[in-house]
C-alpha positions, 0 to 999 in steps of 0.5 A: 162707089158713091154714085155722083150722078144720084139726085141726092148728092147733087142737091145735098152735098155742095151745101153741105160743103159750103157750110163745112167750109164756112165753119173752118173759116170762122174757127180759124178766124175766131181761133186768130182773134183769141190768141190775139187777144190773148197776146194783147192781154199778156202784154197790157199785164206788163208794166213798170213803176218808175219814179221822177224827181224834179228840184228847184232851188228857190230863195223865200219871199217873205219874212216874218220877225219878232223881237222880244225886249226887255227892262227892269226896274224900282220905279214904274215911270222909269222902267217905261221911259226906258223900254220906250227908249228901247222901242225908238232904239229897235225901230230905228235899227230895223230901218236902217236895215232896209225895212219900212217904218209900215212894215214895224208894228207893235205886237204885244206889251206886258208889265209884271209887278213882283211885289203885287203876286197874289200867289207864290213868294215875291222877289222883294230883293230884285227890281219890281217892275219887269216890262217886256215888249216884242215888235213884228216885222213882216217884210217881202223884203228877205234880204233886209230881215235876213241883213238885220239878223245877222247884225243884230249886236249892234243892238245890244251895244244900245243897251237893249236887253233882247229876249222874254224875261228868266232867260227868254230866247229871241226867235230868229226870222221866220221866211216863206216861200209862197210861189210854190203854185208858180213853179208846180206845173213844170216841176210835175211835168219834168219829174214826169219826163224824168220818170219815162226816161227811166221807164225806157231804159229799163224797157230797153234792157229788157228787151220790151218797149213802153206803151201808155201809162198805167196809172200815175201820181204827182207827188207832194211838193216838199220844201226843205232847207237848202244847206243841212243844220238848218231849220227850214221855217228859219233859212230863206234859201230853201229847195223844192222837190217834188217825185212822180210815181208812173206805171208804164205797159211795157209790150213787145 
């Protein structure tokens, strides 16, 4: 039998039993922080990637044309009385269109001689004298250049010959939208909250919740045509878009 009454054990055991104790508390307790963290380690490993969508509809504020026009002829004062006649002609029209005497401006004049070629053969048989002409209309007025366009045969019937010589093709209106940094910020912001939606309803069926973000990206702003067929530089009713790509820690 271990004698209780010894010295010995009266001045060695209580704290060695203190310090057992103690040690027993701090392993447990230690034990408890790891598998904590462990859990908390388990659960921040989780996440989903989701992306939102956001679209705008938006009309272009900003058009720019260019009209190409063209004469012949034998004599060199005729041919530019009548491309002069010509100019007249397509500044008028586009004013009566809408758009302003200002917002017309002459971009580029060219005259070609065919029997003054220093290389090639001469086309003695056709007209000598080819002048072609080509005003710019820039205009924040899209519905007037868009209205112009589209009744542009009323040109052809003031015997204006549209178009670069051999056969030369006018180009349509180029329109613009410019207002892209007006509307970004919501956009951003609903493609983020359209991205969380998804986040939650995968986290819900899936029997988890969703925590903070991961990581995340915007996206680029894109900008197409609205209707198919169609180039967008070309049509003034465009649709914005823009995706977010978010990573949400799913826990439990």
């Amino acid at each position: 039998m271990t004698d209780t009454t010894s010295p010995c054990f009266k001045s060695g055991f209580w704290p060695i039993a203190l310090g057992l104790a103690a040690l027993a508390v701090g392993v447990g307790f230690g034990g408890n922080m790891i598998l904590t963290g462990l859990k908390e380690f388990r659960s921040f490993d989780r996440y989903v990637t989701v992306k939102g969508l956001s679209t705008r509809d938006v009309v272009a504020d900003q058009a720019v044309w260019v009209l190409n026009f063209t004469v012949t002829g034998t004599q060199l004062t005729d041919a530019q009385a009548a491309i002069e006649q010509n100019e007249k002609d397509v500044r008028a029209y586009l004013v009566s269109q809408g758009l302003k005497e200002d917002q017309i401006m002459l971009q580029n004049f060219t005259v070609s001689d065919n029997q003054a070629k220093t290389y090639g053969e001469t086309d003695r048989a056709g007209p000598r004298y080819v002048l072609t002409q080509a005003l710019l209309a820039r205009s924040n007025d899209v519905e007037a250049v868009l209205r112009a366009s589209q009744n542009i045969a009323e040109l052809v019937k003031k015997n204006v010959t549209l178009g670069t010589p051999n056969g030369g093709w006018n180009p349509a209106p180029q329109y613009t939208f410019t207002k892209i940094n007006d509307i970004k910020p919501d956009m951003i912001a609903e493609a983020t909250k359209n991205a969380r939606i998804s986040a939650v309803q995968f986290a819900n069926d899936s029997g988890q919740a969703v925590g903070q973000i991961r990581s995340a990206n915007q996206g680029v702003l894109q900008i197409e045509p609205r209707d198919p067929g169609v180039s967008e530089s070309e049509t003034p009713y465009k649709s914005v878009r823009v995706v977010s790509t978010v990573e949400y820690y799913l826990g439990e």
